[in-house]
C-alpha positions as CSV (number, residue, x, y, z in Angstrom):
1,X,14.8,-152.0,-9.8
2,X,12.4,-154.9,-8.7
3,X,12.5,-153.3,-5.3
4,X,11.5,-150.1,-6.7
5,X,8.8,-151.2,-8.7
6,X,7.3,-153.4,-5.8
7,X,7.5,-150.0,-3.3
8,X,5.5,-148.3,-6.4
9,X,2.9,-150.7,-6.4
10,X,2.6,-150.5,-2.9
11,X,1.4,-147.2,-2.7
12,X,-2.3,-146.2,-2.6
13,X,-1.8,-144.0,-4.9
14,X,-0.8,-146.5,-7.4
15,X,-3.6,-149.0,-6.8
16,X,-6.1,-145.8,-7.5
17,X,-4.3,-145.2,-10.7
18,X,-4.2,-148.9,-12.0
19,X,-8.2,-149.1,-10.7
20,X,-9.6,-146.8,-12.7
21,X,-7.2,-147.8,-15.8
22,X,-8.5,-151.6,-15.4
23,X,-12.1,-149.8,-15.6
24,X,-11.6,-147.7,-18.6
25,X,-9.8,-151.0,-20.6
26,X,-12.4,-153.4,-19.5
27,X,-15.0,-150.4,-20.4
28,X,-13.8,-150.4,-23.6
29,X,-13.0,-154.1,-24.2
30,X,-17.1,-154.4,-23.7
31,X,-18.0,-151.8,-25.6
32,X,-15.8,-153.3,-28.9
33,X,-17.4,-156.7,-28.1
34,X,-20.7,-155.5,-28.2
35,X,-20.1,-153.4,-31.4
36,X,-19.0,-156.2,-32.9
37,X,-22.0,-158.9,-32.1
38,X,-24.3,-155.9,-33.3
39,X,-22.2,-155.6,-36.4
40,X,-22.8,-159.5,-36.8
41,X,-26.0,-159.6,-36.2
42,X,-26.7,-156.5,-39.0
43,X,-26.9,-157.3,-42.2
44,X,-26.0,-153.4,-43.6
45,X,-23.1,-153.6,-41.3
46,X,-21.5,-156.5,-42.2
47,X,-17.8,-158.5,-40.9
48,X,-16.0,-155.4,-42.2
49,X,-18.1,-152.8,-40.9
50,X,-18.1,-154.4,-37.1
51,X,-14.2,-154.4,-37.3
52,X,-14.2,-150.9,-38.2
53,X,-16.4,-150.0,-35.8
54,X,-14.2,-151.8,-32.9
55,X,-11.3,-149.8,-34.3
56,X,-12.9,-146.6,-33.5
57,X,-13.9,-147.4,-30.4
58,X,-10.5,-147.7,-29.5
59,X,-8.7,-145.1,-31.8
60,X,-11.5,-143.4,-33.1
61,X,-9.8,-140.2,-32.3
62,X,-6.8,-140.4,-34.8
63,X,-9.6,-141.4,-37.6
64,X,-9.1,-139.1,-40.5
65,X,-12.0,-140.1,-42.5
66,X,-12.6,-142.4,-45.6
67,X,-10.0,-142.5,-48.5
68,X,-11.5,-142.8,-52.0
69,X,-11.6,-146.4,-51.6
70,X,-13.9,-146.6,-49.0
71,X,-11.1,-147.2,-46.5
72,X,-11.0,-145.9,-43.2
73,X,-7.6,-143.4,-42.9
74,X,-6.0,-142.8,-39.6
75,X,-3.8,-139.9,-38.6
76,X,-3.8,-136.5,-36.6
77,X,-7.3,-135.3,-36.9
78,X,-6.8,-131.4,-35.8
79,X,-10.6,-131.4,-35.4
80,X,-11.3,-133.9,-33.4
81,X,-8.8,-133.3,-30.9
82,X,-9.4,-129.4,-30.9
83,X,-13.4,-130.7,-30.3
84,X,-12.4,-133.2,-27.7
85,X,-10.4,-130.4,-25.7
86,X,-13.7,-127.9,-26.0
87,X,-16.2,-130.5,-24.7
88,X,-13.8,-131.9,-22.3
89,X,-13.6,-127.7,-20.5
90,X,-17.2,-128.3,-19.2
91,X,-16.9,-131.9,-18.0
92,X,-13.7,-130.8,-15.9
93,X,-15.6,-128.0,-13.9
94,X,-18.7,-130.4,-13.2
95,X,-16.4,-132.8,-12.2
96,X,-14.4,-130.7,-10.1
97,X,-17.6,-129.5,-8.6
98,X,-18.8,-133.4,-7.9
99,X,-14.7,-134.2,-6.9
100,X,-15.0,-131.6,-4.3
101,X,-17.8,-132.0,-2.5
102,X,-16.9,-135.5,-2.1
103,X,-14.1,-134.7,-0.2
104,X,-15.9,-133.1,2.1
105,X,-18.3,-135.8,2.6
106,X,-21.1,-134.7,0.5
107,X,-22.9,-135.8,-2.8
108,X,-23.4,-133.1,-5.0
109,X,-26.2,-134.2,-7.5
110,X,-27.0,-130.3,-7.9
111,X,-24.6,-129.8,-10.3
112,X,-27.4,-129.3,-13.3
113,X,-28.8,-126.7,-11.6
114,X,-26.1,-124.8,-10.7
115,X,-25.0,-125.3,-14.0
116,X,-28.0,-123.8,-15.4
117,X,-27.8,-120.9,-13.0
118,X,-24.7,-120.5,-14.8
119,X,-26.0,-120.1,-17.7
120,X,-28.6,-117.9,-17.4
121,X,-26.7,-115.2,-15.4
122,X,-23.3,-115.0,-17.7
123,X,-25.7,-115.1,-21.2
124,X,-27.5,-112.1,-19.5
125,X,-24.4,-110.5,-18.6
126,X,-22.7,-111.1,-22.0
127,X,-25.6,-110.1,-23.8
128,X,-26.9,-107.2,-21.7
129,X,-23.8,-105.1,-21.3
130,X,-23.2,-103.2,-24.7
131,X,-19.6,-104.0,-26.2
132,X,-19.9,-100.4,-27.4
133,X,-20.0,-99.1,-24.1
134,X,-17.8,-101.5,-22.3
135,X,-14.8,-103.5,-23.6
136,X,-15.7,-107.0,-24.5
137,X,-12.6,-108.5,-22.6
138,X,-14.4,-106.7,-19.3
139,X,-17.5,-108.2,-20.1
140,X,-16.3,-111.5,-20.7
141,X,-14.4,-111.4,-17.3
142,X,-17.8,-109.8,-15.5
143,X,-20.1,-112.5,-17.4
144,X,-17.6,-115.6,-16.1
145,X,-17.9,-114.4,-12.6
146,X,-20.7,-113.4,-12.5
147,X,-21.6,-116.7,-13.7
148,X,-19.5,-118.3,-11.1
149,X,-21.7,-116.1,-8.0
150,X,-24.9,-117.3,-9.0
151,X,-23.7,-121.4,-9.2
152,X,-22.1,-120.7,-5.6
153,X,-25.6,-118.8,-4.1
154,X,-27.2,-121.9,-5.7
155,X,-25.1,-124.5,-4.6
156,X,-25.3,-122.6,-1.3
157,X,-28.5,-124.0,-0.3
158,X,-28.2,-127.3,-0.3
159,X,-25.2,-126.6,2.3
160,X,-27.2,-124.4,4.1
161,X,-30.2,-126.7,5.0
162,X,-27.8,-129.7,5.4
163,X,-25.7,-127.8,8.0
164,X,-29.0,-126.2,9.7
165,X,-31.8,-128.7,9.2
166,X,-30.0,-131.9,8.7
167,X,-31.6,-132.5,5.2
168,X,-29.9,-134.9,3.4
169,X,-27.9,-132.8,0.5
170,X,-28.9,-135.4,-2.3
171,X,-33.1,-134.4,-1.9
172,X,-32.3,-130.8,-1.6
173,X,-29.9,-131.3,-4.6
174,X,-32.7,-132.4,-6.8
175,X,-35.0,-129.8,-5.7
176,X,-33.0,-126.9,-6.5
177,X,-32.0,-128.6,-9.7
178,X,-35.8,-128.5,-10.8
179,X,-36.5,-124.9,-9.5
180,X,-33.3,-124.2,-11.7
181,X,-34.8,-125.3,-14.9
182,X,-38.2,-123.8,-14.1
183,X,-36.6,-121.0,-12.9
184,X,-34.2,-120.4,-16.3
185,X,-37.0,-121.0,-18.6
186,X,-39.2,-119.0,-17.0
187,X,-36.1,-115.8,-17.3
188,X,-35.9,-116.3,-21.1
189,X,-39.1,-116.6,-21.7
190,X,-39.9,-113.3,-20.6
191,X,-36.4,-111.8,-21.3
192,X,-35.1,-109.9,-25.4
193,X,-32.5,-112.3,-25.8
194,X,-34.3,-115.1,-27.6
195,X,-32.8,-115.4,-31.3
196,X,-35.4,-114.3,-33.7
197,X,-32.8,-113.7,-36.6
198,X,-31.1,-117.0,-37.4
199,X,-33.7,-118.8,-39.0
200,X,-36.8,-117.6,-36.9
201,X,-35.0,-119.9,-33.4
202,X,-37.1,-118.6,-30.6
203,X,-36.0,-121.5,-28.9
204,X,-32.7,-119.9,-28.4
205,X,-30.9,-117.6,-26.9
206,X,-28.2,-115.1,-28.7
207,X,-24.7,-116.7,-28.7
208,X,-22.6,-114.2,-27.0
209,X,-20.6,-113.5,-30.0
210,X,-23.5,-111.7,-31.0
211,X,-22.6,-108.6,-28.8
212,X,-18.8,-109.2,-29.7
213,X,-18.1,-111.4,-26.6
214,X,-16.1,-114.8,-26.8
215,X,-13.0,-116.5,-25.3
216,X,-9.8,-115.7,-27.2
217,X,-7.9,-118.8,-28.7
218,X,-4.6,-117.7,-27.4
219,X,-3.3,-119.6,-30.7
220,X,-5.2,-122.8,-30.3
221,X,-7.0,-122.4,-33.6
222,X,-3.7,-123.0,-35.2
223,X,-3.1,-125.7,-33.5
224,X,-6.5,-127.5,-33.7
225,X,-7.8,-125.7,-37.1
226,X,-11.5,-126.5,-37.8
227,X,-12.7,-126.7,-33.8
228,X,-14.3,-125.2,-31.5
229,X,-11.4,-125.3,-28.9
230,X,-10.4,-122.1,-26.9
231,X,-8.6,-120.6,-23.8
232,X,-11.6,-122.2,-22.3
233,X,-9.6,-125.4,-21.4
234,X,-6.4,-124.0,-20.1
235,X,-8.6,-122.0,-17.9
236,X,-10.3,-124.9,-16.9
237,X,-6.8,-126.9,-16.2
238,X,-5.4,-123.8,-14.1
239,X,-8.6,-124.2,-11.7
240,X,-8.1,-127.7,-11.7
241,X,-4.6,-127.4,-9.7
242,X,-5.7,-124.4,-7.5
243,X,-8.5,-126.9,-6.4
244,X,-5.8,-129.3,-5.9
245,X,-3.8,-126.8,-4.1
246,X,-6.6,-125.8,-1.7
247,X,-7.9,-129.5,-0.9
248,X,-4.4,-130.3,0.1
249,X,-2.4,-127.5,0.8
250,X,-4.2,-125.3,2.8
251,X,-6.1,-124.8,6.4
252,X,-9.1,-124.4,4.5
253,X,-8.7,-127.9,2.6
254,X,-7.9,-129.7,5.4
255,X,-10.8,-128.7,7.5
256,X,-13.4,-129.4,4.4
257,X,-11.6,-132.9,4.3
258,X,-12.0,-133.2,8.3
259,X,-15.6,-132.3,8.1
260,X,-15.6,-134.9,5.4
261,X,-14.1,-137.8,7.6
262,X,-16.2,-137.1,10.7
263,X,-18.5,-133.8,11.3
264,X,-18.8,-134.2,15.0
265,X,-14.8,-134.6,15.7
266,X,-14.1,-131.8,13.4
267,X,-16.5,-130.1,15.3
268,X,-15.2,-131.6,19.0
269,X,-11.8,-130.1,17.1
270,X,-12.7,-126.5,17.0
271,X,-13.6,-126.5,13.5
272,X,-16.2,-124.6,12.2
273,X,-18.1,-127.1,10.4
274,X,-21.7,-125.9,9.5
275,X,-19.4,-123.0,7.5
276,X,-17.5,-125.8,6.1
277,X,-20.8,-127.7,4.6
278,X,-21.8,-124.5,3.4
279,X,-18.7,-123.6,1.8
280,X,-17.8,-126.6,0.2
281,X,-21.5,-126.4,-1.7
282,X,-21.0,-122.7,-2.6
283,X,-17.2,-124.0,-3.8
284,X,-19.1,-126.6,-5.8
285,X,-21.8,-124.7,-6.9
286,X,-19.2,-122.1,-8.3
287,X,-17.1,-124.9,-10.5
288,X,-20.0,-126.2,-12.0
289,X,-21.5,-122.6,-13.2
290,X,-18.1,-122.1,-14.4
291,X,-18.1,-124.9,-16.9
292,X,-21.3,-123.4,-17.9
293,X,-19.6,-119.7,-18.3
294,X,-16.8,-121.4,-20.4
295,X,-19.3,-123.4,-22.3
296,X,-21.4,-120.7,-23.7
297,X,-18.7,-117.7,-23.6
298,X,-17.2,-119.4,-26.1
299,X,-19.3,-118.0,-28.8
300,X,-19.9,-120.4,-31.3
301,X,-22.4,-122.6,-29.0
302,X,-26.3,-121.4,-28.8
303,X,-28.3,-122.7,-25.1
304,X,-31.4,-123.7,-26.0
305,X,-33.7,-122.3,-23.0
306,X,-36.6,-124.7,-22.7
307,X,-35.1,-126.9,-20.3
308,X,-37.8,-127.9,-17.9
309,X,-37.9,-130.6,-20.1
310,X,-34.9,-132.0,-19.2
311,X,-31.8,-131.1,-17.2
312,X,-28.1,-130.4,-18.7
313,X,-26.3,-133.8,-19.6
314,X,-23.5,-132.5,-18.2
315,X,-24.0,-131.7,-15.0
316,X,-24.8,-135.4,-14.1
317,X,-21.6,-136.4,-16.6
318,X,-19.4,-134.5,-13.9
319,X,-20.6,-137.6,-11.6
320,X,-19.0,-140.2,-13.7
321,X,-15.9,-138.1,-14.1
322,X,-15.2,-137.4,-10.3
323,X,-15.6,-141.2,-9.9
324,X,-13.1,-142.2,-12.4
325,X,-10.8,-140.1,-11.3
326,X,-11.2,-141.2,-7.9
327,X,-12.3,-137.5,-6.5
328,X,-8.3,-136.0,-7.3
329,X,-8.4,-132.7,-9.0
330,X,-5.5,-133.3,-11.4
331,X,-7.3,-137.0,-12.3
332,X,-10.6,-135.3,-13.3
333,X,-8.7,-133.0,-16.2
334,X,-7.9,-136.8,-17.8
335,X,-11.0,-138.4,-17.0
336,X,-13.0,-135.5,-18.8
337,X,-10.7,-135.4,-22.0
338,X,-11.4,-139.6,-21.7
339,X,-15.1,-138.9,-21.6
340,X,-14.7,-136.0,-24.2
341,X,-13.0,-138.7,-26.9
342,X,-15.6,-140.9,-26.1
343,X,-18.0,-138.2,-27.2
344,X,-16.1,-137.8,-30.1
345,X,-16.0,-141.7,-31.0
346,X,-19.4,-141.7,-31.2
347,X,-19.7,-138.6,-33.6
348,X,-17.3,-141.2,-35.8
349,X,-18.9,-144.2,-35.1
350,X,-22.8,-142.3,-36.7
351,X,-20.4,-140.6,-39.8
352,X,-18.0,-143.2,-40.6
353,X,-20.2,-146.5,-40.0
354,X,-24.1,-147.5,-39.8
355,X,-23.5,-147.7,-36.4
356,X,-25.9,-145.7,-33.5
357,X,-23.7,-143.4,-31.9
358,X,-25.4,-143.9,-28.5
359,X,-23.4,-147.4,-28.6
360,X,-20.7,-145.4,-26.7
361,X,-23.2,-144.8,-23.6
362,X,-22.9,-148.4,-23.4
363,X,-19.3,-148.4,-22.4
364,X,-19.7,-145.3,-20.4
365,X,-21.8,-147.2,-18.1
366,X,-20.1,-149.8,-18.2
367,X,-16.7,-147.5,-17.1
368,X,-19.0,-145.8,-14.1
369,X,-20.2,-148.8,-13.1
370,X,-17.0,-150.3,-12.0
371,X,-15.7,-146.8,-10.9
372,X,-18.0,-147.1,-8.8
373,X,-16.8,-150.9,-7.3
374,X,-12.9,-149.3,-7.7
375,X,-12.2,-150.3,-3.8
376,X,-13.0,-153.8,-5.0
377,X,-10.7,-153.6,-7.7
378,X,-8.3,-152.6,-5.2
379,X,-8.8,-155.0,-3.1
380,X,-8.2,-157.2,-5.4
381,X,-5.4,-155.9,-6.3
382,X,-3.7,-155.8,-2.7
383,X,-5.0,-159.7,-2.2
384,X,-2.5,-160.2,-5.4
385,X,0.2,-158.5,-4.0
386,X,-0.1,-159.6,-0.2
387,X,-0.2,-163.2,-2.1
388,X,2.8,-162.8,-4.2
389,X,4.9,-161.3,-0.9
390,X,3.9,-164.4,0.9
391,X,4.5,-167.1,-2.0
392,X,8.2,-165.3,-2.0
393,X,9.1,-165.5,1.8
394,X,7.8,-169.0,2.0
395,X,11.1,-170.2,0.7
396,X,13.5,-167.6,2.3
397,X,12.2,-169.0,5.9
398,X,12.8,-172.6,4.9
399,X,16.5,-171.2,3.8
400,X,16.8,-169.5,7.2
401,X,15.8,-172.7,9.0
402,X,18.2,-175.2,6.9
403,X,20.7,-173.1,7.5
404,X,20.4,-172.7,11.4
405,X,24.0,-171.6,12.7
406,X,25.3,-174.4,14.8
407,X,26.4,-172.0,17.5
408,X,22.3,-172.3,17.8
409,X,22.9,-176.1,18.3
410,X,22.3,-177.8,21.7
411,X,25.7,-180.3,22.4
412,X,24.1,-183.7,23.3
413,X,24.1,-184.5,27.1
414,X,27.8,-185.4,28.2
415,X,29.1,-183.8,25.3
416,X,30.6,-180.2,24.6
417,X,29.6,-178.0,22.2
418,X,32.6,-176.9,19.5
């Protein structure tokens, strides 16, 4: 068993897994210490309020509320884990978008942008086809692709000028991102799908249940009563594995990884790998205006459309996630659903406590921060390994030699050997 467990923690694999896990707990472990010096240090919040507010941080999920007492309750909130599913769909895309173009050695900061190209393209879609004319189930599948064409044309660029030009991928990245926003703002401004009904909002657009267009539950509702969750996630998990499929499975994903590892042998290999660049964007491009198309085709959520303010949150968030997961498909569904409950335990944190819930940010950055320093971590963990191997043979080769065999013996001159 000890053998087994030593081959386990051998693996690469492993090492990535415990990484990340020694990120999120020291994350975490920061975040409740600096809730609790701020709880200290405020008088409205008090001894009792800090240690509530370190109990969220770390279970804030299964927080039911307040009893009559004033007591925090704990138990299976439907809610908060039907919301935590429904904000996590989004995060998964942009981090499959980030994951993937990282395995094929490129940094995909673009994600907002092809996010909002998202956006735009399935809410005109959704909005513009009459669901008296054309089933909605048909327009929500033409609005999701649709959606989907425009992030990969978008994310296209940045490929194509990096495989041509030699630009670096990050400037054109934050180019297109800002011609996005212009770009969206600009096409609702001038377009009839501002919302003029709900209390005079001309600062946004129609949600798509408006024209009877929204992504069925499949049942989840029952599960989760009282959230927004919908098929939107199980969609999102299903891409999730045929990413994973493609990036290790297949031709194609090997030769994105290969251009990843070293353009000019991939090339010297016979492998196309200007289409490669340019592919992998369009791929990423594509996942992140998907978590947009899931996002919004949802129904219940409104996009407000002056965003040349500021671009989408969760674009960028699809950075953090791809790290923490260490750029493997399957790890970015859990690192968005972690990043999604930490969203949700800050919603607790403002309702339940006199806490700021922007506290949580703190620990978010403090999580991405030593993502980002994960080869040191293990490293470090190897070192402890490599030492422990080596404090354990130290005594099995001062057996071997105490117990030399005395065939192994020289007989002393004039004497014979037994």
């Amino acid at each position: 068993m000890r053998e087994k467990l030593s081959t386990l923690y051998g693996k690469d694999g492993t090492k990535k897994v415990l990484s990340s896990l020694i990120s999120i707990v020291i994350g975490l472990v920061i975040g409740a210490i600096v809730v609790f010096i701020v709880g200290l240090i405020t008088p409205k919040i008090s001894l009792s309020g800090a240690w509530d507010g370190v109990r969220i941080i770390f279970a804030g999920i299964f927080t039911t509320g307040r009893g009559s007492t004033g007591v925090l309750t704990w138990g299976f909130n439907a809610a908060n884990w039907g919301n935590m599913l429904f904000r996590a769909t989004p995060l998964i895309m942009t981090g499959l978008s980030v994951a993937v173009a990282f395995k094929t050695g490129l940094f995909n900061i673009g994600a907002p942008g092809q996010y909002l190209m998202g956006t735009m393209v399935t809410l005109m879609i959704a909005l513009g086809i009459p669901s008296t004319a054309v089933p909605a189930g048909v327009i929500w599948v033409l609005a999701f692709l649709g959606g989907m064409l425009a992030g990969a044309l978008w994310g296209a660029i940045p490929g194509l000028v990096k495989a041509f030009l030699n630009i670096n991928e990050v400037l054109a990245c934050i180019m297109t991102n800002w011609i996005a926003a212009n770009l969206v703002t600009w096409m609702f401004d001038i377009s009839n799908f501002k919302n003029v009904v709900e209390n005079t909002k001309s600062g946004y657009i129609y949600k798509t249940s408006f024209n009877g267009v929204a992504t069925p539950k499949l049942g989840l509702d029952k599960i989760f009563p009282g959230s927004q969750v919908n098929a939107g996630i199980l969609i999102a998990i299903v891409l999730a594995v045929a990413m994973y499929i493609m990036m290790n499975k297949t031709t194609l994903g090997y030769e994105l990884k290969a251009c990843g590892a070293n353009r000019h042998s991939a090339r010297y290999a016979g492998i196309r790998d200007k289409r490669n660049i340019v592919l992998s964007m369009a791929i990423a491009g594509a996942l992140a205006a998907a978590g947009a198309s899931l996002y919004y085709l949802a129904g219940n959520t409104e996009f407000f459309w002056s965003t040349y303010q500021s671009l989408p949150a969760t674009g960028f968030n699809g950075i953090p996630v791809a790290l923490l997961a260490l750029n493997n498909p399957i790890g970015v569904v859990f690192a968005a659903v972690f990043m999604a409950m930490l969203d949700i335990v800050g919603l607790q944190l403002t309702n339940l406590t006199a806490y700021n819930e922007y506290i949580t940010d703190v620990i978010i950055a403090v999580i991405v921060y030593l993502a980002a320093f994960s080869l040191v971590i293990r490293m470090w963990l190897t070192g402890r390994r490599k030492k422990k191997e080596n404090t354990a043979a130290i005594p099995q080769e001062a057996k071997i030699t105490d117990q030399t065999p005395d065939a192994l013996v020289q007989p002393e001159e004039g004497g014979e050997a037994e």
